[in-house]
N, C-alpha and C positions, 0 to 999 in steps of 0.2 A: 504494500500500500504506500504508496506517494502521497496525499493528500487526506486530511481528518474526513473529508465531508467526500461522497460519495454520488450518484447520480440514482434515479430508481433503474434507469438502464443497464446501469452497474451492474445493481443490484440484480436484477431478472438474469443479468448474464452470468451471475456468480451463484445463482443460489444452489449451482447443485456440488459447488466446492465443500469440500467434508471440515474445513479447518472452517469454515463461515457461519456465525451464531448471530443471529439476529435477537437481540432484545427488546420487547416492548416494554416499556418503562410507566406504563400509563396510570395516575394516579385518579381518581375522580376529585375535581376542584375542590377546595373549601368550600365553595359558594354554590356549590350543585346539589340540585333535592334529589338524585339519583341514589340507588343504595350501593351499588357495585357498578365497577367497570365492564364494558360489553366485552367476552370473548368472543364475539363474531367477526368482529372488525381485526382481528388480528391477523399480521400478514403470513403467509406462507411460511412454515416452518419456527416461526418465531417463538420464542420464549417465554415466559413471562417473570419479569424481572422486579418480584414485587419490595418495594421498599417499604412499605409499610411494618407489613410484618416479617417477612425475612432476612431481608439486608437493615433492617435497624434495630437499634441496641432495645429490645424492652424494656428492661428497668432500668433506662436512662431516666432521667428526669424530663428532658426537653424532649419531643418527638422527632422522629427521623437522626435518632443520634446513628451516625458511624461505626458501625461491628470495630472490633477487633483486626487487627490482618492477619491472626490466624483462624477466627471467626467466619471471617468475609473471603477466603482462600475459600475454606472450607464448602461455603457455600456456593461460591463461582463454580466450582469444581462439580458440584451438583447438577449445577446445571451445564454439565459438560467444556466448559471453560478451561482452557489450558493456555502456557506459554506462550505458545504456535497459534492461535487463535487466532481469526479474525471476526471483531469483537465490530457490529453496527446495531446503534442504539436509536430509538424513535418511541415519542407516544403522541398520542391522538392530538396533542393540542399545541403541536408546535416542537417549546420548546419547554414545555413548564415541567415535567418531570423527568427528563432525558437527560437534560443538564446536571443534575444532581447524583448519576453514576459514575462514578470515579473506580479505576481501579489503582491500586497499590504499587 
């Protein structure tokens, strides 16, 4: 990979690469009367890369605290996530919870 940001063409053209993990990151807003995020709308092959309750610390005090990196290894790995990976992230509303995947 040459560049962070990727094209959907790209994407259509890579997705049958075995090192390619697509993450959706999709939060439901603060401001949404929705009870859960739609798994329909999710793309081909995609993940789901929940920060809510899997990737953040629960008895954090503040929400969305940061695992551990041996916590957060742990769980990448779950989700098939290795060294060699190639790691593309997206959710539903842009940029609002896609941004907040960091890996270590």
């Amino acid at each position: 990979m040459k560049k962070p940001l990727v094209s959907i063409h790209w994407l259509h053209e890579n997705l049958t690469n075995p090192k390619l993990i697509v993450l959706d990151t999709t939060l439901k807003k603060a401001t949404s009367k929705e009870e859960t995020v739609c798994e329909k709308k999710r793309l081909p092959k995609a993940r789901f890369f929940d920060i809510k309750n899997t990737f953040s610390e629960q008895s954090a005090t503040f929400p969305n605290t940061m695992l551990t990196f041996e916590k957060f290894q742990e769980k990448a790995q779950d989700l098939g996530i290795n060294n060699d990976s190639i790691i593309i992230v997206y959710d539903d509303f842009g940029i609002y919870s896609s941004a907040r995947v960091q890996c270590h």
